[in-house]
N, C-alpha and C positions, 0 to 999 in steps of 0.2 A: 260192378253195375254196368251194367250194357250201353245204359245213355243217362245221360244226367246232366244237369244243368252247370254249366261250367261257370255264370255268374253268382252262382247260390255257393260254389266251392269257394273254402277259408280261403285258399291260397290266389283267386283270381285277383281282386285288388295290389296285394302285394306283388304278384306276379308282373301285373301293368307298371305300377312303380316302376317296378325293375328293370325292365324291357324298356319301358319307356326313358328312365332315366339313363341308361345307359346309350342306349342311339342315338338320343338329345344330346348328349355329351360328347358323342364321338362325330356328330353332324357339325357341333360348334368348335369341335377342333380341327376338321375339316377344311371349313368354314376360313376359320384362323391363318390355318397353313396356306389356303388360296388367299389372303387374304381377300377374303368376300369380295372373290373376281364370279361370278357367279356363271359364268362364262368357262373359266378355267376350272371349278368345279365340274360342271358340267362334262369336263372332258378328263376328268380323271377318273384313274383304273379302280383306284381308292373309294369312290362315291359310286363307281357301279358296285362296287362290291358291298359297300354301305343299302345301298336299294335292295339291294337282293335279300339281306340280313336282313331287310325290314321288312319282306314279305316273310321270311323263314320265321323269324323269331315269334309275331303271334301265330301263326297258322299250325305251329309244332306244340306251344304254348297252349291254344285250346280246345286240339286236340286230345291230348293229354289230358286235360281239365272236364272232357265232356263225355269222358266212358269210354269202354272197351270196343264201341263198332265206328265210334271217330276215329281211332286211333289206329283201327285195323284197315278203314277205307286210305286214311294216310301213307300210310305205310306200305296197303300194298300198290297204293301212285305211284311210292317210290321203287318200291320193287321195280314194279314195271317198266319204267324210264329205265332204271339203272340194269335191268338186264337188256333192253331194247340196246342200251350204248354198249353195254359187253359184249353182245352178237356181233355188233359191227368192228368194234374194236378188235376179236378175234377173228372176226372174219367167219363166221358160221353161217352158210348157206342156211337160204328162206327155209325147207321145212325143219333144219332143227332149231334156229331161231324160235321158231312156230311153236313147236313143242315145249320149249324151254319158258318160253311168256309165260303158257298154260301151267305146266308143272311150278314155275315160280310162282304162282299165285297162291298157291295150296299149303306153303308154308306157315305163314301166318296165321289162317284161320284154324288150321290145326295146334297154334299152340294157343290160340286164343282160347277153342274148345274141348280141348285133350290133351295134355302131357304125354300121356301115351302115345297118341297115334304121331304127332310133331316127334318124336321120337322113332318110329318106326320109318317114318316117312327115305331118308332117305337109304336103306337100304333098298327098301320097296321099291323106292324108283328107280334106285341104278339097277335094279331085277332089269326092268322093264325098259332101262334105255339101253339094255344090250340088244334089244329088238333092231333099235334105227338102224346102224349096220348091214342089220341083215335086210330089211325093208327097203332101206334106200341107196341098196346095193348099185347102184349106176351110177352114185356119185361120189367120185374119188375122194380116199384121206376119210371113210367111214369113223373109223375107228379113235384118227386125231381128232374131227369133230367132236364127238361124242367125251371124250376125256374134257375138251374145254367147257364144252357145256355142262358137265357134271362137276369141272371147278367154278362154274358160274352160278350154278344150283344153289351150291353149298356155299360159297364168298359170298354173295348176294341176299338169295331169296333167304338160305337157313338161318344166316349168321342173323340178320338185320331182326327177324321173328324174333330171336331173344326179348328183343323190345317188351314183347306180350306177355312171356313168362313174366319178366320185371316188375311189369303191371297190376297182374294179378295173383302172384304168386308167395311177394315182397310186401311185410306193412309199409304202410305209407309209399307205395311204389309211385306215383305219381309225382312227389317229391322227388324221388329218385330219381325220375327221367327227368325230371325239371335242370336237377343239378348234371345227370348227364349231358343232357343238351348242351347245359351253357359252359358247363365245364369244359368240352369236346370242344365247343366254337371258339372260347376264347385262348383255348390252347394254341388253336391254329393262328389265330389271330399274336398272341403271345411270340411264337415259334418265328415268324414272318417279321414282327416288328423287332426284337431281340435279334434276328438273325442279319437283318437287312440295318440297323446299328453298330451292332457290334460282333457280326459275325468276322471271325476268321479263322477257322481251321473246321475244315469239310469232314464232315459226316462218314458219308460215302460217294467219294469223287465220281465214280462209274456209272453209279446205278443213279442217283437224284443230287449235280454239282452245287445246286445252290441252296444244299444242307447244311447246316454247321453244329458243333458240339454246341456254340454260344446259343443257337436256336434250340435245344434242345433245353436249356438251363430256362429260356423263355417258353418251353412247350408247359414245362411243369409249373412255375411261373401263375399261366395263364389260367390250370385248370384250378390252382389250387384258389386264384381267385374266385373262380366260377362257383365252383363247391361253395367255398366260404358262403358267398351273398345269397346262394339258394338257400343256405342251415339258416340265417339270418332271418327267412320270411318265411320257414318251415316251423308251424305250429309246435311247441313242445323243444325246437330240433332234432337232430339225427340223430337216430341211433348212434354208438361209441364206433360199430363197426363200420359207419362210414367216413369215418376221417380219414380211412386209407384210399379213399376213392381219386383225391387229386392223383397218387401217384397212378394208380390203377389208368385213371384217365390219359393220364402224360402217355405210360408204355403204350397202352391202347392205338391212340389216338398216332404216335409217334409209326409205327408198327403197322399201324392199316395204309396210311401215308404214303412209306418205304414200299408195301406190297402192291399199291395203284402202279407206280413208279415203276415197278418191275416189269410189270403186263404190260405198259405202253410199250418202254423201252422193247421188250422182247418181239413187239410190229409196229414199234419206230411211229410212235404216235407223241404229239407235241401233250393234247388234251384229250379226254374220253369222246366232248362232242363241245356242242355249242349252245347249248341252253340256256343257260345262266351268265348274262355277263361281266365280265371282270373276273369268273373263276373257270367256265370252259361249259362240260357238260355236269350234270348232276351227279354222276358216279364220283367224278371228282371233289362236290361237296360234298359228300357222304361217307368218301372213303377211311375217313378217321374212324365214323362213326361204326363203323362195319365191323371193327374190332375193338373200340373198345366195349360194346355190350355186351356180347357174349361175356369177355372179360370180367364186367362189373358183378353178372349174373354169378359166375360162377365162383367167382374172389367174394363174394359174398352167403353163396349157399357152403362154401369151405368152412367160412369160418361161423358161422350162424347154425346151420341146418336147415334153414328158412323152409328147403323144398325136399326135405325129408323123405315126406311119405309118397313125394309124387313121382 
């Protein structure tokens, strides 16, 4: 359905509970740990990061809940942001930035409205970004530009579109993203409090130092909480085929993480940018999510057939 009323949806009540119950909970532990210095709350990294969850949580929440063109104007916000931070981050001169914005916008609504054509799409356009090159031949490193941008294409704008397939493609896909969401959040959340406990022995010392195996035991931990409380307020519950989704979520999530990680390091960048306080810029909160939906889509159309015919 295109648009629909998100408070008329079963799932919105239970949804709020949930959402609600959980920030309340993690505000009053918060709270706790400053002991209610309201001052020193204030100034912790933990309560910026708390605020921001509290804009994300409903805003993704009833999105989701309100049809296929909430969900697509969402999404491609975040497209948008998250390759505006990836131009800079790689360092891509103004006109292929330019191009890149436009061509990332066309991903979404193509899977919103065609499986086919969301499909076709990027072959079609790396046709056509063999053009820049030759067009904006005056400015040096054509060729390196053009490779980044076409890994930004496709990490970004293509991967994140899955979303849509999910949506409409999946019974009860709106559950699904529900549980993706929160699954994906509390992993990271899981991953950072287990690590930052009881971490010791690193990950990958190189690439991302304040990784640890123990964080990883709290990435899965976390999703599999997430899952759980969504099948809890999902009508019916889940299908049998998505009890595998905490793990799904964990690699996922774990995996998108590791790959941000790689791309700062490789132009020596602390964070993506500075949007979102207490986590950096938006690519950074997102980056989990980048890979696990593809992930769930197609760990799900594996074992289902779900997208058969399409």
């Amino acid at each position: 359905m295109l648009i629909s009323n998100p408070f008329a949806s079963p799932l919105f009540m239970p949804t709020l509970y949930l959402a609600g119950g959980i920030l309340g909970g993690t505000l009053l532990l918060l709270l706790a740990v400053t002991r209610f210095d309201l001052r020193r709350l204030g100034e912790s990294v933990l309560f910026r990061r708390w605020r921001v969850w509290a804009v994300i949580a409903p805003v993704y929440g009833l999105a989701v809940l309100s049809g296929e063109l909430a969900l697509l104007l969402l999404l491609s916000c975040v497209v948008f942001q998250g390759l505006r931070e990836y131009a800079r981050l790689v360092k891509l001169p103004p006109t292929y930035e330019r191009v890149l914005l436009v061509m990332g916008l066309l991903a979404a609504p193509a899977a919103t409205f065609s499986v086919e054509a969301f499909y076709a799409l990027p072959p079609l356009l790396l046709v056509l970004g063999t053009l820049q090159p030759l067009l904006f031949d005056r400015q040096p490193g054509g060729v390196r530009h053009l490779a980044f941008a076409a890994l930004g294409w496709g990490y970004i704008a293509w991967l994140l579109a899955h979303l849509m397939l999910i949506y409409k493609h999946f019974d009860g896909g709106a559950g699904v993203l529900l549980a993706v969401g929160l699954g994906t959040a509390l992993s990271d959340v899981g991953a950072f409090t287990v690590g930052k406990m009881f971490g010791r022995h690193r990950l990958a010392p190189r690439l991302s130092p304040g990784k640890t195996w123990e964080g990883v035991v709290g990435n899965l931990l976390g999703a599999c909480v997430g899952v759980g409380l969504v099948a809890l307020i999902v009508p019916g519950g889940f299908h049998w085929l998505a009890l595998g989704l905490p793990v799904v979520i964990a690699v996922g999530s774990l995996w998108g993480d590791l790959l941000e990680s790689s791309i700062k390091r490789e132009f020596g960048a602390k964070d993506a940018g500075g949007w979102l306080p207490g986590f950096g810029g938006l690519l950074d909160r997102v980056d989990s999510l980048i890979m696990v939906v593809p992930l769930v889509l197609y760990s799900l159309r594996l074992a289902s057939g779900v997208l058969g015919g399409n």
